[in-house]
N, C-alpha and C positions, 0 to 999 in steps of 0.2 A: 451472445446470450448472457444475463444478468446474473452473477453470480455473490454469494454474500461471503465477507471473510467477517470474522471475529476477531475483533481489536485485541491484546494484551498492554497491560500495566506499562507507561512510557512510551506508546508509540504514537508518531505523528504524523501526518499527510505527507511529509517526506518518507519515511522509512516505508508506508503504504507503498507506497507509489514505488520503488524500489524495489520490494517486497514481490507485489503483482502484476507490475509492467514492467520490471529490470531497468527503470531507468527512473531516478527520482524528477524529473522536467515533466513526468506525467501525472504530476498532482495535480496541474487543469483539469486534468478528465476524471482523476476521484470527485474534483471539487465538484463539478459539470452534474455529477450523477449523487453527489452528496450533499445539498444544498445548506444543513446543517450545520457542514464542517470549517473549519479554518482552515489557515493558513499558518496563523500565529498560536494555536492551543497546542495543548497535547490533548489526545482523544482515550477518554476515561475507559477503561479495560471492560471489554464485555461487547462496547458498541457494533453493531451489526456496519457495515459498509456496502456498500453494492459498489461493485466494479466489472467491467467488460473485457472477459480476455480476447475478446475478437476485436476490439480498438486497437491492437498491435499486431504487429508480426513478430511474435517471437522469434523467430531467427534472427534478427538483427539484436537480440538481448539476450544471451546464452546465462547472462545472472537469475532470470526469473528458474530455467531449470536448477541452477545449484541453489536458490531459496526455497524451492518447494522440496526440493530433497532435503532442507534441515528443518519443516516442520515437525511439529506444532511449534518449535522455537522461534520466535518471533525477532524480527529484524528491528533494530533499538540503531539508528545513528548518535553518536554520541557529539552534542555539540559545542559540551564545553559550560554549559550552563549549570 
């Protein structure tokens, strides 16, 4: 089922993808369902996402439970840039 997160200020399709599927190598499938988005932006604070939590099996990503227990704080990887 299609569900929407709200971006904050700094985050990018990696830290999404981390954030919602516990594993940033699932930014294919933000992309897949996010046709808008990059790979290379940062995504501007507000923007709507649609993602699928039934595209994974969270049991194999125990980080998506510890990221949803520290919302609304939003997941920033930091890359140095």
């Amino acid at each position: 089922m299609i569900q929407i997160y709200t971006t904050y200020e700094g985050q990018n399709i990696i830290d999404l993808a981390l954030q919602l599927y516990g594993n940033p190598q699932a930014f294919f499938m933000l992309l897949d369902d996010n046709p808008t988005l990059s790979l290379d932006q940062e995504i501007a604070a507000g923007t709507e996402v649609r993602y699928d939590p039934d595209k994974v099996d969270i049991r194999d990503y125990p980080l998506i439970k510890y990221f949803k227990n520290k919302l609304p704080q939003a997941v920033i990887v930091k890359t140095g840039n």
